[in-house]
Backbone as XML, in Angstrom:
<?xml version="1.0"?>
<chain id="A" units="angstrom">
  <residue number="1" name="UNK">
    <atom name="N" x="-5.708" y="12.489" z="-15.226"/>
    <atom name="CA" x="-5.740" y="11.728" z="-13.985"/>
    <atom name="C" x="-5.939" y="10.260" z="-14.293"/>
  </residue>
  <residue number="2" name="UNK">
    <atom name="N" x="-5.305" y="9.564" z="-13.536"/>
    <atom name="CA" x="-5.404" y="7.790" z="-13.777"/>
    <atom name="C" x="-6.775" y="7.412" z="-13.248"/>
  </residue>
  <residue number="3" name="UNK">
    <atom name="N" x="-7.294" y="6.249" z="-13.882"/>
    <atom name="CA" x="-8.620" y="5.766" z="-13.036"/>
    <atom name="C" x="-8.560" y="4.520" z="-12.080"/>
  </residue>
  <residue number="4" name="UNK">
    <atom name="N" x="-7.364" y="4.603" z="-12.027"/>
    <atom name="CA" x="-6.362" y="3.220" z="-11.710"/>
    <atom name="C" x="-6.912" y="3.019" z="-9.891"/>
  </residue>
  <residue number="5" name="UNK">
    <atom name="N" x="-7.488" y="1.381" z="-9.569"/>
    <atom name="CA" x="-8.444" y="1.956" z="-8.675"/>
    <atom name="C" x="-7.442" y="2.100" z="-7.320"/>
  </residue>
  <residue number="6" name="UNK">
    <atom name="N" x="-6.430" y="2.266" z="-7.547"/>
    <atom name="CA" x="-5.347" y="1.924" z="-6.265"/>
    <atom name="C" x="-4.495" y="4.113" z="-6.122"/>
  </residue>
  <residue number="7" name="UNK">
    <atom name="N" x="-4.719" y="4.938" z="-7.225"/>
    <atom name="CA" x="-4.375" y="5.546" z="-6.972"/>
    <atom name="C" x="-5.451" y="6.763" z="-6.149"/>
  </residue>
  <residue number="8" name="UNK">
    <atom name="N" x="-4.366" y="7.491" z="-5.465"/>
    <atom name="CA" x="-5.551" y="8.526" z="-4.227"/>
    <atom name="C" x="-5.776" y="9.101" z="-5.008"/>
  </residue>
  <residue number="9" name="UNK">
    <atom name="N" x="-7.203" y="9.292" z="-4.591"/>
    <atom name="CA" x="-8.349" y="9.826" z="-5.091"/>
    <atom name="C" x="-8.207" y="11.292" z="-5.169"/>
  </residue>
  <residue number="10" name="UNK">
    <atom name="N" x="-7.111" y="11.884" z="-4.054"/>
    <atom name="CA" x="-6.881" y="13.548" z="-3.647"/>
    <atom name="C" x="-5.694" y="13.542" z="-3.273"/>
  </residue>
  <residue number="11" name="UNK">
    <atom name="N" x="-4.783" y="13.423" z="-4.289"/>
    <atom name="CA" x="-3.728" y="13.525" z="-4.038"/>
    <atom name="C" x="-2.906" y="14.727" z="-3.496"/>
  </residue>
  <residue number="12" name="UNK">
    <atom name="N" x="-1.784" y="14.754" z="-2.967"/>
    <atom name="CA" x="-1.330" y="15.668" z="-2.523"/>
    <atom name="C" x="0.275" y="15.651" z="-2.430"/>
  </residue>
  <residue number="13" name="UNK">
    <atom name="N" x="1.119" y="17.026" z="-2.882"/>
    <atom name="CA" x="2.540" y="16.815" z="-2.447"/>
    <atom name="C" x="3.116" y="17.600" z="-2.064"/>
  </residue>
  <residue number="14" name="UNK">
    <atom name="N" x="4.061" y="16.971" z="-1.436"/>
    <atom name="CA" x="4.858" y="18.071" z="-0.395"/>
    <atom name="C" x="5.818" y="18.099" z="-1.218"/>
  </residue>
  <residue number="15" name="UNK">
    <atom name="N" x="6.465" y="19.639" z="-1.387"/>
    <atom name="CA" x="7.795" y="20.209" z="-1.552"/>
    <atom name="C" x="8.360" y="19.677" z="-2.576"/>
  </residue>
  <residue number="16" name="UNK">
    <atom name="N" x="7.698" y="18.534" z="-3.742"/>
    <atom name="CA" x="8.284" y="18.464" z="-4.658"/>
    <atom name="C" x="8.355" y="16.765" z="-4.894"/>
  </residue>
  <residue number="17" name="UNK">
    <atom name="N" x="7.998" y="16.084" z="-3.560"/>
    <atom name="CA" x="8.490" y="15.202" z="-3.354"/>
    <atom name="C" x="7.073" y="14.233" z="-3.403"/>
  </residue>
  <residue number="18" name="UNK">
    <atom name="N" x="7.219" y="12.705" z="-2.583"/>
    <atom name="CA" x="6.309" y="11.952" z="-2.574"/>
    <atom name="C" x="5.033" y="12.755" z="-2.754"/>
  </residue>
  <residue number="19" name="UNK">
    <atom name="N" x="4.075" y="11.921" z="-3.382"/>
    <atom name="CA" x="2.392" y="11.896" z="-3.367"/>
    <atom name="C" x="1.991" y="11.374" z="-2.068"/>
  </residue>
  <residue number="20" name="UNK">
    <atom name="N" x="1.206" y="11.376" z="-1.407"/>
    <atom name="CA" x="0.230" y="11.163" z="-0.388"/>
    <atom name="C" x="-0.704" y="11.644" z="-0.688"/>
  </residue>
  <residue number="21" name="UNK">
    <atom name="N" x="-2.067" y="10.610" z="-0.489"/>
    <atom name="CA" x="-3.100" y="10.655" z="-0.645"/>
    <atom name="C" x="-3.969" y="9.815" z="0.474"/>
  </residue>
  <residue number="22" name="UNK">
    <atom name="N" x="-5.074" y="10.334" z="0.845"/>
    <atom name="CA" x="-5.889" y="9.407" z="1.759"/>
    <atom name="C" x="-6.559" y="8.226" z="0.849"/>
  </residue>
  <residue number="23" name="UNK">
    <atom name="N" x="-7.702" y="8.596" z="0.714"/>
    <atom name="CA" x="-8.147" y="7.250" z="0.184"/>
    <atom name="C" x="-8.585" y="6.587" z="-1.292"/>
  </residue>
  <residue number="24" name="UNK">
    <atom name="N" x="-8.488" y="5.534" z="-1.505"/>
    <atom name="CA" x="-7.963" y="5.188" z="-3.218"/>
    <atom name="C" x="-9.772" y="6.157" z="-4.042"/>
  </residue>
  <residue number="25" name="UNK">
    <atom name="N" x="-9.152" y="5.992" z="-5.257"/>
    <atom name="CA" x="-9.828" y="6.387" z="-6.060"/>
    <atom name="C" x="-11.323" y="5.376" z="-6.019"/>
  </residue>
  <residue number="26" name="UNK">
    <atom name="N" x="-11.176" y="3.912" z="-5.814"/>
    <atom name="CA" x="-11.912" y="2.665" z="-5.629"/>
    <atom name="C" x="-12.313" y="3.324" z="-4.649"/>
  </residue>
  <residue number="27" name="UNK">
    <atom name="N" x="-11.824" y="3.410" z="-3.234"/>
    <atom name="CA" x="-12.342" y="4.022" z="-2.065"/>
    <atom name="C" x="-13.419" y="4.813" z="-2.115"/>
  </residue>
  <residue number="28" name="UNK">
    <atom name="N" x="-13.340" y="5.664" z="-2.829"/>
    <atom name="CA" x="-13.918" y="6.449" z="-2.634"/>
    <atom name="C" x="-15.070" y="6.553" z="-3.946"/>
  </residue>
  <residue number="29" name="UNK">
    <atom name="N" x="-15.354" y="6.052" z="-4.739"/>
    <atom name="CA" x="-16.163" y="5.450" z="-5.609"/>
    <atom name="C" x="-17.129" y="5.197" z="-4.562"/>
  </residue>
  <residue number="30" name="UNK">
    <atom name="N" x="-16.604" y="3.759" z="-3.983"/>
    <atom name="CA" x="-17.383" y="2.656" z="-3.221"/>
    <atom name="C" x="-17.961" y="3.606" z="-2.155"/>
  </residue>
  <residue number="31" name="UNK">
    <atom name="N" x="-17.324" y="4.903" z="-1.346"/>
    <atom name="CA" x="-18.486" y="5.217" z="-0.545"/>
    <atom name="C" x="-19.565" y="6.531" z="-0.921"/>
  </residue>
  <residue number="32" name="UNK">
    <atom name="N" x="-18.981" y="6.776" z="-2.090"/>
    <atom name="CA" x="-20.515" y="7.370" z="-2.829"/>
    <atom name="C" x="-21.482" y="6.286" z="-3.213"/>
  </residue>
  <residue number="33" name="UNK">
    <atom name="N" x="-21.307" y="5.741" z="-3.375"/>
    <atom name="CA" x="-22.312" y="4.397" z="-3.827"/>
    <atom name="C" x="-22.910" y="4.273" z="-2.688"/>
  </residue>
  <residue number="34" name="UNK">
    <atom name="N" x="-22.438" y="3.878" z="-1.553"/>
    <atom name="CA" x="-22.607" y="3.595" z="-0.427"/>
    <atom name="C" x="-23.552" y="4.626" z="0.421"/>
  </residue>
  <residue number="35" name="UNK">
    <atom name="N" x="-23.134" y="5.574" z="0.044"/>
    <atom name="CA" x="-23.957" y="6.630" z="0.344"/>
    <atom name="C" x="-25.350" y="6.645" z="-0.354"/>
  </residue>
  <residue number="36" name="UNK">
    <atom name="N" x="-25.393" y="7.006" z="-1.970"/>
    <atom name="CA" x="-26.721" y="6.869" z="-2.308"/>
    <atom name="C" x="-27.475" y="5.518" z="-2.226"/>
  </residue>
  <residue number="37" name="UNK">
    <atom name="N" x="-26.685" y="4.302" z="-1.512"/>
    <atom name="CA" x="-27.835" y="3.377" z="-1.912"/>
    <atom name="C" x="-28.063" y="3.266" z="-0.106"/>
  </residue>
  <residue number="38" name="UNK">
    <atom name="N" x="-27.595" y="4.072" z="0.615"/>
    <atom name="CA" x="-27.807" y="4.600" z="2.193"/>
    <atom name="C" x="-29.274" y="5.293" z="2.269"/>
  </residue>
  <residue number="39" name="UNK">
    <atom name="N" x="-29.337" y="6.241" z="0.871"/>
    <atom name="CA" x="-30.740" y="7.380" z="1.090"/>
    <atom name="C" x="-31.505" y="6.366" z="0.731"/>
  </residue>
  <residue number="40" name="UNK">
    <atom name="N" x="-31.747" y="5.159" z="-0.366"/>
    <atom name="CA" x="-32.901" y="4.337" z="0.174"/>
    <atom name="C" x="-32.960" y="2.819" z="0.722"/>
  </residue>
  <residue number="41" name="UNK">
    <atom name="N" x="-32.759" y="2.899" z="1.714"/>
    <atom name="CA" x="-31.982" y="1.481" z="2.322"/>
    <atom name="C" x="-33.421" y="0.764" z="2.087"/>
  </residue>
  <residue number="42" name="UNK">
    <atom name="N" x="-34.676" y="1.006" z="2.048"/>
    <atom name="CA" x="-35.707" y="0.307" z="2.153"/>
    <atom name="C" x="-35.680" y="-0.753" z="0.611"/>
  </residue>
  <residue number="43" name="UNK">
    <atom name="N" x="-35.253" y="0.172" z="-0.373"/>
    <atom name="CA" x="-34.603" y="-0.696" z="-1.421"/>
    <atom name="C" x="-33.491" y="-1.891" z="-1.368"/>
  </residue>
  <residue number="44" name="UNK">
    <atom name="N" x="-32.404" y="-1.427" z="-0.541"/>
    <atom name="CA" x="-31.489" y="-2.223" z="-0.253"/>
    <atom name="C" x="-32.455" y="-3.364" z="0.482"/>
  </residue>
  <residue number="45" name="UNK">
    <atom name="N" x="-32.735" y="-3.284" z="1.621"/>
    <atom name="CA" x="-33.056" y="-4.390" z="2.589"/>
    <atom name="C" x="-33.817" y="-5.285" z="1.180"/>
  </residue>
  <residue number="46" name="UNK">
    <atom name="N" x="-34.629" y="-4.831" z="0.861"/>
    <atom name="CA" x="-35.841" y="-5.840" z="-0.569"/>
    <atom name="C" x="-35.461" y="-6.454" z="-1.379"/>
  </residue>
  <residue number="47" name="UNK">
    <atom name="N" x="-33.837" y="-6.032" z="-1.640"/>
    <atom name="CA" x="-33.036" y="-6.637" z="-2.402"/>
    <atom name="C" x="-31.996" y="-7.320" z="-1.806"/>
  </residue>
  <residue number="48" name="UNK">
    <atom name="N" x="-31.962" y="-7.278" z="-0.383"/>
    <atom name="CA" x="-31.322" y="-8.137" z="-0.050"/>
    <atom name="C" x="-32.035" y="-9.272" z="0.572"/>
  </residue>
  <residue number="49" name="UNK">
    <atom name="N" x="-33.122" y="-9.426" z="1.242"/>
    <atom name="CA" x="-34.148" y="-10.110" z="1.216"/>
    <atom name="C" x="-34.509" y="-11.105" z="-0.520"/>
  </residue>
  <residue number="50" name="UNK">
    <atom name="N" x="-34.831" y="-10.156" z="-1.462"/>
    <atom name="CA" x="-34.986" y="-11.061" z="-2.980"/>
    <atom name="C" x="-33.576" y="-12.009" z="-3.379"/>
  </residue>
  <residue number="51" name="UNK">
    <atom name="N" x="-32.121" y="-11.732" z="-2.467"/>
    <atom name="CA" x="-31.314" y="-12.370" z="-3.070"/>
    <atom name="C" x="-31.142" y="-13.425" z="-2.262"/>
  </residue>
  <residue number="52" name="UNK">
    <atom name="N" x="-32.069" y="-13.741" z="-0.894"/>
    <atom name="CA" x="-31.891" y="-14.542" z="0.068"/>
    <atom name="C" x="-30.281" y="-14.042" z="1.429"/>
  </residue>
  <residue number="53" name="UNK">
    <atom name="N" x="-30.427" y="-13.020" z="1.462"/>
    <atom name="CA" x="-29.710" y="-12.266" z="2.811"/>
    <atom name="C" x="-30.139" y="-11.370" z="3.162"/>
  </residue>
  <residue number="54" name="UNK">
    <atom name="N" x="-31.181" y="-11.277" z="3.835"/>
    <atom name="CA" x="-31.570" y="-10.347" z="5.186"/>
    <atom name="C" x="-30.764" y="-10.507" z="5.621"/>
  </residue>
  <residue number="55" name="UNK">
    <atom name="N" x="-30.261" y="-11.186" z="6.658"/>
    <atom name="CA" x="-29.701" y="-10.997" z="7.707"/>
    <atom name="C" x="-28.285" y="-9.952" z="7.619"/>
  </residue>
  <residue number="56" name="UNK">
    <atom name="N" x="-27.825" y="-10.369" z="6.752"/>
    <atom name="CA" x="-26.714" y="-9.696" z="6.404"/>
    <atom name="C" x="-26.924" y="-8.471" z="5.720"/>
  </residue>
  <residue number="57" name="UNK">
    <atom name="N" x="-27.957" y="-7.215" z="5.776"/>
    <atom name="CA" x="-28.056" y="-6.281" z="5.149"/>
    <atom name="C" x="-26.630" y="-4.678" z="4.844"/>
  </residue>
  <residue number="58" name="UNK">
    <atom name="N" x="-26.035" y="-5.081" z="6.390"/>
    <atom name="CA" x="-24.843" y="-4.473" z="6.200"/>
    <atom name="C" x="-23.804" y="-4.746" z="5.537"/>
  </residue>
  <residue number="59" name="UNK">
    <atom name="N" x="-23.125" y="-5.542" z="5.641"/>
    <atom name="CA" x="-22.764" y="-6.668" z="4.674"/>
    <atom name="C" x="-22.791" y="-6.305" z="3.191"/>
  </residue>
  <residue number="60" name="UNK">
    <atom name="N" x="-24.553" y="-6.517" z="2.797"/>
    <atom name="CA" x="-24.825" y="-6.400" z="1.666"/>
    <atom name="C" x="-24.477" y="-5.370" z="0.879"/>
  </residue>
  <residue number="61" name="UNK">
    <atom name="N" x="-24.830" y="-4.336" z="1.715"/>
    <atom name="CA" x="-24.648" y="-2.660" z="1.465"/>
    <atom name="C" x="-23.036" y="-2.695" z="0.539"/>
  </residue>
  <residue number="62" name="UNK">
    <atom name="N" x="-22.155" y="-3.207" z="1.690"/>
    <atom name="CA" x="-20.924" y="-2.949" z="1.477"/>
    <atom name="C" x="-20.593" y="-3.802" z="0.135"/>
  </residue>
  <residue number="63" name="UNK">
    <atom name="N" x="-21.062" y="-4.703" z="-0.314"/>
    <atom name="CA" x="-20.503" y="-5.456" z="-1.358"/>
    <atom name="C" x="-21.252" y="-4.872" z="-2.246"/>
  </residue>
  <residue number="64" name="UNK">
    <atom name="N" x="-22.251" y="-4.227" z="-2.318"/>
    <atom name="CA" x="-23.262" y="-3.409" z="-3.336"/>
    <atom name="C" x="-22.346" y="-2.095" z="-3.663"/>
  </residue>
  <residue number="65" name="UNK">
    <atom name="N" x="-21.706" y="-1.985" z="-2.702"/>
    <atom name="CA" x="-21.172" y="-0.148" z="-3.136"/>
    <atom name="C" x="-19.749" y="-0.702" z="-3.736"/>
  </residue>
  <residue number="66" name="UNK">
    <atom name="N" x="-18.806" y="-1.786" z="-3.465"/>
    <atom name="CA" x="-17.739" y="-1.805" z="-4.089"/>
    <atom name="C" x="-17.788" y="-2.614" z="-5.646"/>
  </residue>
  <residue number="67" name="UNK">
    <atom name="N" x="-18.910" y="-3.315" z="-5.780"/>
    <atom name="CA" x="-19.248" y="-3.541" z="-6.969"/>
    <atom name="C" x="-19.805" y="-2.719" z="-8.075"/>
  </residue>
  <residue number="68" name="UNK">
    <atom name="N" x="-20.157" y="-1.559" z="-7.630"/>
    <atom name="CA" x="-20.888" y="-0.072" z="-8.017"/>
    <atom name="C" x="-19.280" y="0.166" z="-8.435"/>
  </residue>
  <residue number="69" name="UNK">
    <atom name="N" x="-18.280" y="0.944" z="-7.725"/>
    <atom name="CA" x="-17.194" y="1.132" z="-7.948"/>
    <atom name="C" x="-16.438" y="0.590" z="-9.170"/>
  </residue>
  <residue number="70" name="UNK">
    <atom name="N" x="-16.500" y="-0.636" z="-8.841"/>
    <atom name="CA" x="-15.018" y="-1.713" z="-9.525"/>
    <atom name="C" x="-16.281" y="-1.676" z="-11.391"/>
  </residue>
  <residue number="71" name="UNK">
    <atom name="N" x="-17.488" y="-1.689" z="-11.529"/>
    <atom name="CA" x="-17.783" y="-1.330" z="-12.383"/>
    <atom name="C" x="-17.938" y="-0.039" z="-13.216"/>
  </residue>
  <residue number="72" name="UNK">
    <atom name="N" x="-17.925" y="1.038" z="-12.703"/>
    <atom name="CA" x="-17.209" y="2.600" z="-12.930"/>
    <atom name="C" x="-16.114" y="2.480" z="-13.251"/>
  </residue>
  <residue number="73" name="UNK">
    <atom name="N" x="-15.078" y="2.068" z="-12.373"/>
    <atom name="CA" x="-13.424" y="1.800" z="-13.035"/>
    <atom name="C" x="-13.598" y="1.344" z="-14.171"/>
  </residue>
  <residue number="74" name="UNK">
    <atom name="N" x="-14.268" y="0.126" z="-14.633"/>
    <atom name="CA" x="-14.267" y="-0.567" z="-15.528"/>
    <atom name="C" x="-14.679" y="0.038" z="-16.762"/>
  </residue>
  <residue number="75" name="UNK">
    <atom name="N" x="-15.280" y="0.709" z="-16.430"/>
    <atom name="CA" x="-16.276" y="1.462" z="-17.466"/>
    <atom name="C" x="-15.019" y="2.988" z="-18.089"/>
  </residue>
  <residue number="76" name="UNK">
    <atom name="N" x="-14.620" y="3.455" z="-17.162"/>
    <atom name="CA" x="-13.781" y="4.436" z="-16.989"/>
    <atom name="C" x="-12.335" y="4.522" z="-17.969"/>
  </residue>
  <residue number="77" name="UNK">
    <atom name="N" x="-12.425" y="2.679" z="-17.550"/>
    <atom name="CA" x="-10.533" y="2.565" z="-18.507"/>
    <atom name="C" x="-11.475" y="2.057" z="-19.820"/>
  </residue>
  <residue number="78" name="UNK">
    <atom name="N" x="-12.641" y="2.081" z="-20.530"/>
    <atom name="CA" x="-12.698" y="1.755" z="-21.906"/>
    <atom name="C" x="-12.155" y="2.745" z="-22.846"/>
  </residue>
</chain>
């Protein structure tokens, strides 16, 4: 399987023909990440607070889980 972050993650084919897949391999990295750093958000907020953005804790979340990701890929194609 490619780790390539653009290919679906669950791919699928019909009859021989095109791949279709829902969501990228990156995709879906980023919302497991997203997920475990969901079970302790009290961590998240402290760290987003220590980096100077409270306010933006959602936000934060989201750039925390695709950077989680794009470093797995990275790690993945060595």
């Amino acid at each position: 399987m490619s780790n390539k972050s653009d290919f679906p993650a669950f791919p699928t084919q019909s009859n021989g023909g095109d791949i279709y897949g829902g969501v990228t391999v990156r995709e879906h990295f980023a919302a497991m990440a997203m997920q475990g750093l969901c079970s302790n958000m009290d961590r998240v907020v402290a760290t987003a607070e220590h980096d100077g953005r409270p306010e933006d804790v959602d936000e934060y979340l989201a750039v925390l889980s695709v950077a989680f990701a794009d470093a797995l890929l990275a790690e993945l194609e060595k």
